[in-house]
Backbone as CSV, one residue per row, in Angstrom:
resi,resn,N_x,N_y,N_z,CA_x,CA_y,CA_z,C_x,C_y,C_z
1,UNK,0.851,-1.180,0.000,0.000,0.000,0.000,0.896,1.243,0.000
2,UNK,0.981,2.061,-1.100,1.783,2.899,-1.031,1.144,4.222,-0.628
3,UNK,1.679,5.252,0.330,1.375,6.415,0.913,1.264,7.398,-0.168
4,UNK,-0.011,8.175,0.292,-0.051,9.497,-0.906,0.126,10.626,0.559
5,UNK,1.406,11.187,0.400,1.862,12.249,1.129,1.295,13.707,0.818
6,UNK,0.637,14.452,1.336,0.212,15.487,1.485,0.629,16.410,1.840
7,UNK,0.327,17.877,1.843,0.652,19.605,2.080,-0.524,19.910,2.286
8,UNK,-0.836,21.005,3.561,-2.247,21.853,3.298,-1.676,22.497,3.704
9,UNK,-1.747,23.878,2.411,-1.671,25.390,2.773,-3.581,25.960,3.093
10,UNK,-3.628,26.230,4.760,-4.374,26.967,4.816,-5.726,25.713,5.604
11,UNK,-5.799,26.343,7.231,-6.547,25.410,7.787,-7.603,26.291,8.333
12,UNK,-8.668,26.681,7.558,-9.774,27.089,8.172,-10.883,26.158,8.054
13,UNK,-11.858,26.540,8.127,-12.813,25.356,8.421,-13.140,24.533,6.934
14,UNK,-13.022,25.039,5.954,-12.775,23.906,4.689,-11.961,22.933,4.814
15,UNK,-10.915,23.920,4.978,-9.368,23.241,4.581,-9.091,22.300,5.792
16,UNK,-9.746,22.433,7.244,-9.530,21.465,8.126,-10.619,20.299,8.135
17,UNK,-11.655,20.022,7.583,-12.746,19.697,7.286,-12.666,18.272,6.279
18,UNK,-11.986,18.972,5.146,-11.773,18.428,4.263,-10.283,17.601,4.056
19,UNK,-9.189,17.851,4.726,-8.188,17.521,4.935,-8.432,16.209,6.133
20,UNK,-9.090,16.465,7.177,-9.616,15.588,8.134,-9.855,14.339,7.723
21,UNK,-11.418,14.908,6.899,-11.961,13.702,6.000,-11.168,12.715,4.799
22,UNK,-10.112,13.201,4.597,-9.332,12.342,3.372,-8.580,11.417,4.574
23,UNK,-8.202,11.922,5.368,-6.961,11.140,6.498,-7.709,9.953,7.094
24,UNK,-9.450,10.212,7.211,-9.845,9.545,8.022,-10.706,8.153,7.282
25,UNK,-10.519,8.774,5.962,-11.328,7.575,4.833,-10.811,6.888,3.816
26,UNK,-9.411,7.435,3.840,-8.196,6.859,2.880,-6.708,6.916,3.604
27,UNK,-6.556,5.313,4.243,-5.834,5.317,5.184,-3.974,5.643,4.439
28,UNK,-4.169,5.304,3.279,-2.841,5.180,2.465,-2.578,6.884,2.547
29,UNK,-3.236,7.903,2.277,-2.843,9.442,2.986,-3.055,9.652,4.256
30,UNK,-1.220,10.496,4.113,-0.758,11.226,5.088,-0.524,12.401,5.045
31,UNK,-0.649,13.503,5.960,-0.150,14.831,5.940,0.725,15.194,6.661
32,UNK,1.588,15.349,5.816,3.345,15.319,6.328,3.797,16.582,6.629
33,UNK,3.330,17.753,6.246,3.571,19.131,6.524,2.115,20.068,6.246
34,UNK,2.149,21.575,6.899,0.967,22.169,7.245,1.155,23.233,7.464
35,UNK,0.379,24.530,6.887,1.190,25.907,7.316,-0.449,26.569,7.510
36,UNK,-0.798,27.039,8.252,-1.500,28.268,8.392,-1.146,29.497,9.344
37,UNK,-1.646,30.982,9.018,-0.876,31.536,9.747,-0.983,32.045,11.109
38,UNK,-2.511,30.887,11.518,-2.655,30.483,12.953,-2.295,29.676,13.124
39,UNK,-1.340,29.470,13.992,-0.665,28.611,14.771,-1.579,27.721,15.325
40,UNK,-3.018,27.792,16.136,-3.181,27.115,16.852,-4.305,26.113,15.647
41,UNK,-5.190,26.571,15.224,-5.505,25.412,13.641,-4.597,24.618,13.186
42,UNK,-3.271,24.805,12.957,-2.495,23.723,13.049,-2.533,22.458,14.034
43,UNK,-2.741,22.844,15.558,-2.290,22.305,16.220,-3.486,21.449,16.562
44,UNK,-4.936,22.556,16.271,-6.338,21.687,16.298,-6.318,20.774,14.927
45,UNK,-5.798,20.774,13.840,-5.829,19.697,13.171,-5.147,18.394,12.898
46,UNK,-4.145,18.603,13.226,-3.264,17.735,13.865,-4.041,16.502,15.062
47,UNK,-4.509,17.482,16.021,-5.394,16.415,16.982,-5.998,16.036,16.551
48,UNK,-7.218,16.371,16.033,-8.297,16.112,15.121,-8.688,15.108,14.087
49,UNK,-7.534,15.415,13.439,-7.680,13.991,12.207,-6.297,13.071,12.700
50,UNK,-5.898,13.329,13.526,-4.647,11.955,13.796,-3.797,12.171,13.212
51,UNK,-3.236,13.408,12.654,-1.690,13.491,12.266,-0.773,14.228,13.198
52,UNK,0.488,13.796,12.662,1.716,14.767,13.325,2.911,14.908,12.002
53,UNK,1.765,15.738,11.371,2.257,16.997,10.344,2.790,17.737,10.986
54,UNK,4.090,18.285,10.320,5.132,19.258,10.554,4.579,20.720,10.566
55,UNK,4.348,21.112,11.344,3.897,23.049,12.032,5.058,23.880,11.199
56,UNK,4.320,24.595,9.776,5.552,25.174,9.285,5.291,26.664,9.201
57,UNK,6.434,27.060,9.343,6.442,28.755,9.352,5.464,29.651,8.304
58,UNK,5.479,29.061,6.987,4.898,29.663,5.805,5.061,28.583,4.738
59,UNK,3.863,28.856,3.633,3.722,27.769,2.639,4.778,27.149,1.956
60,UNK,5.876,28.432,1.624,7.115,27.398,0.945,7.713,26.406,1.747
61,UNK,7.834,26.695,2.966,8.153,25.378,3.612,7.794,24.132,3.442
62,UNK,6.054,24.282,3.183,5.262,22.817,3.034,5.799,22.390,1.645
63,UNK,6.204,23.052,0.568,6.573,22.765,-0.853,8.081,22.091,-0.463
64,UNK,8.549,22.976,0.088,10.048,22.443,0.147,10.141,21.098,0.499
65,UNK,8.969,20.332,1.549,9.616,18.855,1.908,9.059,18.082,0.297
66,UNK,10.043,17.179,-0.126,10.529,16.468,-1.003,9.469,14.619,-0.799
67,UNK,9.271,14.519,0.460,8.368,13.827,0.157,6.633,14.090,-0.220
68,UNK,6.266,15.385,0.081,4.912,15.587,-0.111,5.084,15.219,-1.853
69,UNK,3.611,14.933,-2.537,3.230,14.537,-4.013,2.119,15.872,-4.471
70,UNK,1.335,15.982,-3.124,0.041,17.176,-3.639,0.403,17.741,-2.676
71,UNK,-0.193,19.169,-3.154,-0.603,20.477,-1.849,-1.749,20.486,-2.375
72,UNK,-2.555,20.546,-0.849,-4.265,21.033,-0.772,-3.694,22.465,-0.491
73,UNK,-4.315,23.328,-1.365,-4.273,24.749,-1.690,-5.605,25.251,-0.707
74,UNK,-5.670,25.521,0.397,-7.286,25.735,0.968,-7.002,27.512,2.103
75,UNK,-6.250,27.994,1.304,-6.238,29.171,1.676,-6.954,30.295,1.586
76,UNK,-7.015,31.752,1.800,-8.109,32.595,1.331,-7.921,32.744,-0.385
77,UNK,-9.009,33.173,-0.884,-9.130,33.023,-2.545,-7.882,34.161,-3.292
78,UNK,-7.297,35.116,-2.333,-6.196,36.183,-3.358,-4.972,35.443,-2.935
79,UNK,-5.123,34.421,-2.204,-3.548,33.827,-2.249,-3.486,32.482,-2.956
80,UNK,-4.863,32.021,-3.196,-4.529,31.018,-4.389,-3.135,31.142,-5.629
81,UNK,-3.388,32.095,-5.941,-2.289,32.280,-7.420,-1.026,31.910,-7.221
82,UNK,-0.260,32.654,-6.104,0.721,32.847,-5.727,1.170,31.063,-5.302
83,UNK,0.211,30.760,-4.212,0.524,29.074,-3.841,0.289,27.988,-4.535
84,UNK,-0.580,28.423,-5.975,-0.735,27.354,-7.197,0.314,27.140,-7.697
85,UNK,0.478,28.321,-8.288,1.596,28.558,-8.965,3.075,28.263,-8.549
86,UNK,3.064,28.438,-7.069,4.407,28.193,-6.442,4.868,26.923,-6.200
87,UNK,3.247,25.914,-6.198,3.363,24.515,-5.952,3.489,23.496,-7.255
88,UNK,3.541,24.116,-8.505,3.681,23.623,-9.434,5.091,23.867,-9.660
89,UNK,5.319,24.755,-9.470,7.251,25.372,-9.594,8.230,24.273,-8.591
90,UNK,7.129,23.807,-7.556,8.070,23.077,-6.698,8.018,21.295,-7.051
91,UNK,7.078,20.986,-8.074,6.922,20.132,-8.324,5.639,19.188,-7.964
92,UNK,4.723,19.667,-7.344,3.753,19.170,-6.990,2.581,19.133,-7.649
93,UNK,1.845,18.332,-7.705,0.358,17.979,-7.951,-0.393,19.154,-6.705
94,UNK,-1.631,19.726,-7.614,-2.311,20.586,-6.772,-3.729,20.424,-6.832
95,UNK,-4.282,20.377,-5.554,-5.965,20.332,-5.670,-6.363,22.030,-4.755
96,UNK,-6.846,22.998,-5.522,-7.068,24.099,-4.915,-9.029,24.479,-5.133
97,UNK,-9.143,24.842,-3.685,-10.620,25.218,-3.603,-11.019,25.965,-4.432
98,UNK,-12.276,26.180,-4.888,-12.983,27.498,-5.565,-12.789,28.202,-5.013
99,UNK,-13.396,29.620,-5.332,-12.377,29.619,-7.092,-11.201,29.907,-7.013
100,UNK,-10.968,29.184,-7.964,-9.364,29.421,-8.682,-8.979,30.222,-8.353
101,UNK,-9.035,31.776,-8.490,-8.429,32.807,-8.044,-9.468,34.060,-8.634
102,UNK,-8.761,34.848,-7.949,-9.867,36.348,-7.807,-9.396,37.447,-9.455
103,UNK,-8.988,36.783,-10.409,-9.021,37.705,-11.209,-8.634,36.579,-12.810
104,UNK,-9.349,36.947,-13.965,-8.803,36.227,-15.092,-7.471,36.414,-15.534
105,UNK,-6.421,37.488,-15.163,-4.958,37.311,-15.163,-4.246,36.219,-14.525
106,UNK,-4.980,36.079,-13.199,-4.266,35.363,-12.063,-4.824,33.859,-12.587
107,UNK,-6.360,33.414,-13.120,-6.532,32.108,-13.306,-5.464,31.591,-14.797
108,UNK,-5.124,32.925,-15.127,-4.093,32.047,-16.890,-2.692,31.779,-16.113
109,UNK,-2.294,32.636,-15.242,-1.140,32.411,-14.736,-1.148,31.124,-14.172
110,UNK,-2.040,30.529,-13.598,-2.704,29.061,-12.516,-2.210,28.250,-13.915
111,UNK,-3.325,28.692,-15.064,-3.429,27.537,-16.441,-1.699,27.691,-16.856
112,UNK,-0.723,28.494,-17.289,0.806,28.322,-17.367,1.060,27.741,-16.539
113,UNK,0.961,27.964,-15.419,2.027,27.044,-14.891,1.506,25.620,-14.778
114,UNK,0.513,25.329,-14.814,0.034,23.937,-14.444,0.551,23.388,-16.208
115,UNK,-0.088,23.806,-17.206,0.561,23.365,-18.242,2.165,22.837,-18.144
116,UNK,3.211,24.060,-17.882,4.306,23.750,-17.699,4.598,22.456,-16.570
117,UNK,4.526,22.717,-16.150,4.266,21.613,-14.697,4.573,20.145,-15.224
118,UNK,3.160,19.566,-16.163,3.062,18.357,-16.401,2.278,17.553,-14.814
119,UNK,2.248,18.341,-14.129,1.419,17.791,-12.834,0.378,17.774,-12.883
120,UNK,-0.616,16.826,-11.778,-1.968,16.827,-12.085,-2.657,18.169,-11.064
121,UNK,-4.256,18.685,-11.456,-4.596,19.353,-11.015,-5.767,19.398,-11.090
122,UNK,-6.979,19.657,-9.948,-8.262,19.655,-9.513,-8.156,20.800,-8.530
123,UNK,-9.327,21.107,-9.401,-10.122,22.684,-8.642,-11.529,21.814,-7.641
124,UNK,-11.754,22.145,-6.666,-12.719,21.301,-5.553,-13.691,22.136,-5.501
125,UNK,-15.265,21.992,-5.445,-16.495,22.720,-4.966,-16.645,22.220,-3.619
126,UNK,-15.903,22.192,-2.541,-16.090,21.783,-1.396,-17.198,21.835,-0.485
127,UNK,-17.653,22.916,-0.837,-18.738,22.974,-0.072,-20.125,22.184,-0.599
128,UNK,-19.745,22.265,-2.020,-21.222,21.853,-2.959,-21.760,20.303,-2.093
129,UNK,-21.019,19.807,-1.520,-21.192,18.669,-0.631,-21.520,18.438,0.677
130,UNK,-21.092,19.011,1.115,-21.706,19.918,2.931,-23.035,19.118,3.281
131,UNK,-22.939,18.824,4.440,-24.202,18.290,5.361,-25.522,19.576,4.809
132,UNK,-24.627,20.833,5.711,-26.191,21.478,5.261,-26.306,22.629,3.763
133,UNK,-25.495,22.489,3.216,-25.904,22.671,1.910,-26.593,21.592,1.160
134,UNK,-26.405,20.242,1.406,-27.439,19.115,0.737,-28.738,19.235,1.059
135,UNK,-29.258,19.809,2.949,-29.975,19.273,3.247,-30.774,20.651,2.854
136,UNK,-30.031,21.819,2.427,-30.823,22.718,1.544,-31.083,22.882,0.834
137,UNK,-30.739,22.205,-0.346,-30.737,21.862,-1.485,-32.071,20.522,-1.711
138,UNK,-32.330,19.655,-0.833,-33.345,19.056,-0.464,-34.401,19.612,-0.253
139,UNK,-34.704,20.587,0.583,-35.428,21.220,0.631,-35.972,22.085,-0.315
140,UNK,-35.270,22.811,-0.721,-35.685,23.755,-1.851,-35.964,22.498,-3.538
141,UNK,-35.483,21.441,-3.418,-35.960,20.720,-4.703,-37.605,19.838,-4.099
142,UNK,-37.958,19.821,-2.617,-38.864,19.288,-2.056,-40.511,20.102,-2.098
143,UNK,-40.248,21.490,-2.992,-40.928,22.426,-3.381,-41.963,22.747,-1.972
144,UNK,-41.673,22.412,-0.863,-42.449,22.847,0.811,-42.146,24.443,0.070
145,UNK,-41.251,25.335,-0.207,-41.394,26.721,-0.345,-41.798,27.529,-1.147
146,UNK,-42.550,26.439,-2.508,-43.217,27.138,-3.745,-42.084,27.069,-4.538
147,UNK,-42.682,27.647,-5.482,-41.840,28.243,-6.955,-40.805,29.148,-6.783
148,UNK,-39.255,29.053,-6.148,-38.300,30.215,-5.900,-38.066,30.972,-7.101
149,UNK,-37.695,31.888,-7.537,-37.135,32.685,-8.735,-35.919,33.103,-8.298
150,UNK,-35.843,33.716,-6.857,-34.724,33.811,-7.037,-34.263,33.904,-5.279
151,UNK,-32.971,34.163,-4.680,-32.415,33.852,-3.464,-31.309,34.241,-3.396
């Protein structure tokens, strides 16, 4: 069983959520390094999903270790570019949250470098899956609120 080694730049409640859930349902990943620039989300995710990922100063660090394969990109949306882009430069496979990034300059810069790269890459609707976004989405297709137009 070979290990798929992991990076998460950026542990807020997606990015710890969703990082959790991969550790806890696909035993072959690990998260070997971790940067947010709260210290203590590190330290709650770590407990949380059962790792002892490396507490790193800032994202290039998480690029720099040589065994990670992907970075989960789950940072705020204007620093996507910068950590896509930086994680393809470092050699990594990247899965980064919606959206891509906050401007159509910054998403071609994402599309160069991933081209150059040759690495793989997935953009995530993370939330589109959510306990209570389904169970709203249930609801509103369960027509209890009439005909919506709009919301």
């Amino acid at each position: 069983m070979n290990e798929i080694n992991i990076g998460v730049i950026g542990l807020g409640g997606r990015g710890t959520c969703l990082a959790t859930l991969l550790c806890k349902t696909e035993p072959r990943i690990k998260v070997k390094a971790i940067f947010d620039p709260v210290k203590e989300q590190m330290l709650e995710f770590n407990k949380g999903a059962g790792q002892n990922a490396k507490l790193c100063s800032d994202f290039q660090e998480v690029l720099d270790d040589r065994e990670i394969s992907w970075v989960m990109v789950m940072s705020p949306n204007f620093a996507h570019k910068e950590q896509v882009v930086a994680s393809f430069a470092a050699g990594k496979n990247v899965f980064a949250e919606k959206p891509l990034a906050t401007s159509i300059d910054d998403c071609q810069a994402i599309y160069d470098a991933h081209q150059k790269s040759g690495k793989l890459f997935a953009t995530g609707f993370v939330l589109r899956y959510a306990p209570m976004y389904r169970k709203i989405r249930e609801l509103l297709d369960s027509g209890r609120f009439g005909h919506l137009l709009s919301i």
